[in-house]
N, C-alpha and C positions, 0 to 999 in steps of 0.2 A: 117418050117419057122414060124414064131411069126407073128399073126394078126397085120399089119401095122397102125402106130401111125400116128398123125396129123404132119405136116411139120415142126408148127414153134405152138410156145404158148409164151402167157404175163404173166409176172407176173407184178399182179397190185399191191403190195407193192413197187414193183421196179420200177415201173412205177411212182407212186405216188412220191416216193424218189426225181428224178427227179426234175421234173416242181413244187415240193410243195413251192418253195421261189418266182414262181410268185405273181404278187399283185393277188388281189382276183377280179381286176376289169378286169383281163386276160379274167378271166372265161366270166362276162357281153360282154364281146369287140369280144369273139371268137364267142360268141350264137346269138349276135346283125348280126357280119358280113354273117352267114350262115342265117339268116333272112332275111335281106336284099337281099344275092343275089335270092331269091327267086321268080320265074317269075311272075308276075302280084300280085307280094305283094304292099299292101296300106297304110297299118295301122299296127303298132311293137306296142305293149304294154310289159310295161318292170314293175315288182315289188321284188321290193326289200328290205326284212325286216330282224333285227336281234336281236335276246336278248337271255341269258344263253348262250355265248359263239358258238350258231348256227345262221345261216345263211339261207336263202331261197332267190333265185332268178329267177325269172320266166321271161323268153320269152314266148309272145303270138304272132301270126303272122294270117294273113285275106288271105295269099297265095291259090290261089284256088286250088289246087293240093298237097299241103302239103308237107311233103318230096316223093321224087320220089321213093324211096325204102326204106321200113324200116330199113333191115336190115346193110343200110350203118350206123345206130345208133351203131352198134358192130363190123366192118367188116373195119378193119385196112385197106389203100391202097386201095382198091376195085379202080377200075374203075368209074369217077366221070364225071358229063356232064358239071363240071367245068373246069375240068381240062385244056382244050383247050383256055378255054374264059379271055383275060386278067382281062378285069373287076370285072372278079371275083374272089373271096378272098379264097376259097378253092383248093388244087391241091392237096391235101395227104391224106382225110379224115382220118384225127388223130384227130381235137379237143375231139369231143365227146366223143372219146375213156379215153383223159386225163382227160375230166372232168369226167367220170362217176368214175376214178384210184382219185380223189382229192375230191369228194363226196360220202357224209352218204349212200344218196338216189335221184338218179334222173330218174323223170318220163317222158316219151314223148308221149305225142296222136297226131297222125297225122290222117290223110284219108285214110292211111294204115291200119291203127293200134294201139294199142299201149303196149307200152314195160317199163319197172322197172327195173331200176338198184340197188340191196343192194347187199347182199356178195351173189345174184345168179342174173340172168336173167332171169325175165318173159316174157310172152308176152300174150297182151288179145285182145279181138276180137274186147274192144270196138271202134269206129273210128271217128273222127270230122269229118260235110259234106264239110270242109272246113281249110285249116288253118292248122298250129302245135303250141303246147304247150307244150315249154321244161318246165321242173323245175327241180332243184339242190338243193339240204338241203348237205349242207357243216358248216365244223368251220370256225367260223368266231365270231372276237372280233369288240369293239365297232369303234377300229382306222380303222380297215378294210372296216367296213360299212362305213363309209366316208371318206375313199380315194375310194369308189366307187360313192359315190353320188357325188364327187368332181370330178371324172374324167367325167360323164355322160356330165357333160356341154363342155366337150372339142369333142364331140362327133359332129361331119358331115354329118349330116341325107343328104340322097339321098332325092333331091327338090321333086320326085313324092311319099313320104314317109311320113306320121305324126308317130312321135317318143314318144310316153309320157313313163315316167319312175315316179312310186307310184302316178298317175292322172294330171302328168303336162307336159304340151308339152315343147318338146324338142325346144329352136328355129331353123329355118334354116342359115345356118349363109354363109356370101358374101365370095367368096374369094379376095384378096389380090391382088393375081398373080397368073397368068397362064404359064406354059412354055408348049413347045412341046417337044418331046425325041422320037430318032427309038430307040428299045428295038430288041436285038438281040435275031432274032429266035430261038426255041429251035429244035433242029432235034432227032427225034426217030429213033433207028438203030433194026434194028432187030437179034436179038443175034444170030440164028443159033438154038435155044434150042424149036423155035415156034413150 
């Protein structure tokens, strides 16, 4: 018998294929939200610049713990300590995956680590004492850079949060209306296959 293959693989052309007709403020909206839900995060700084048809967007985050596991940066589905918490915005860990299938090159340091996404995957030892710092170098034309700097203002920073995007604070802004909703539980079955 034949040395046993991996279960399942991506292909990131196919992947890219995909999601590539998202706006490019997807990418800012998915990196912002796994930011945010970050525990004991304070401070999001966002930069965002573009010319010759590329693109660079950085999430920084003051998270005192930084991502809790690096390799959820690569690791489809994994098991997520969001998963359970409504509030928060993650349940699949795919973004990261789609952003790194829609970008040139994206880097992460975290308090783990850190890792580079180009056509391989690195990983180096070096680590922030605090905090993560995504960045993406993707295409991106000049219409795309602003319909991202034009979405940032439609943006709802969490009140214990300061937001700035290229040095300028995000406002916090009131809401309108409030309503209440029960949200129907989700129940886990256990296949048989455990």
């Amino acid at each position: 018998m034949s040395k046993g293959k991996p279960l399942y693989e991506v292909d990131r052309d196919g992947l890219r294929e995909l999601w590539d007709g998202k706006p490019k403020s997807w990418v800012l909206r998915e990196l912002l939200q796994n930011a945010f839900d970050e525990q004991g995060v304070k401070i999001v700084k966002v930069t965002v610049d573009q010319a010759k048809g590329t693109g660079r967007i950085t999430v920084e985050d003051d998270a005192p713990e930084g991502f809790q596991r690096l390799s959820d940066a690569w690791t489809l589905y994994a098991s997520c300590h969001k998963r359970p918490d409504p509030t928060k915005s993650g349940r699949y860990n795919l973004a990261e995956k789609v952003i790194v299938a829609l970008s040139r090159r994206v880097t992460i340091e975290t308090t783990k680590g850190t890792v580079e996404f180009t056509s391989v995957r690195r990983q180096g030892r070096a680590r922030r004492p605090f905090g993560s710092k995504v960045e993406a170098e993707l295409r991106m034309n000049a219409a795309e850079y602003e319909e991202i700097m034009q979405w940032v203002n439609l943006v709802i920073v969490p009140d214990h949060i300061m937001l700035t995007v290229n040095g300028t604070e995000i406002p916090h802004k009131r809401f309108i209306n409030t309503f209440e909703a029960k949200l129907m539980k989700e129940e886990r079955r256990r296949s048989g296959w455990e």
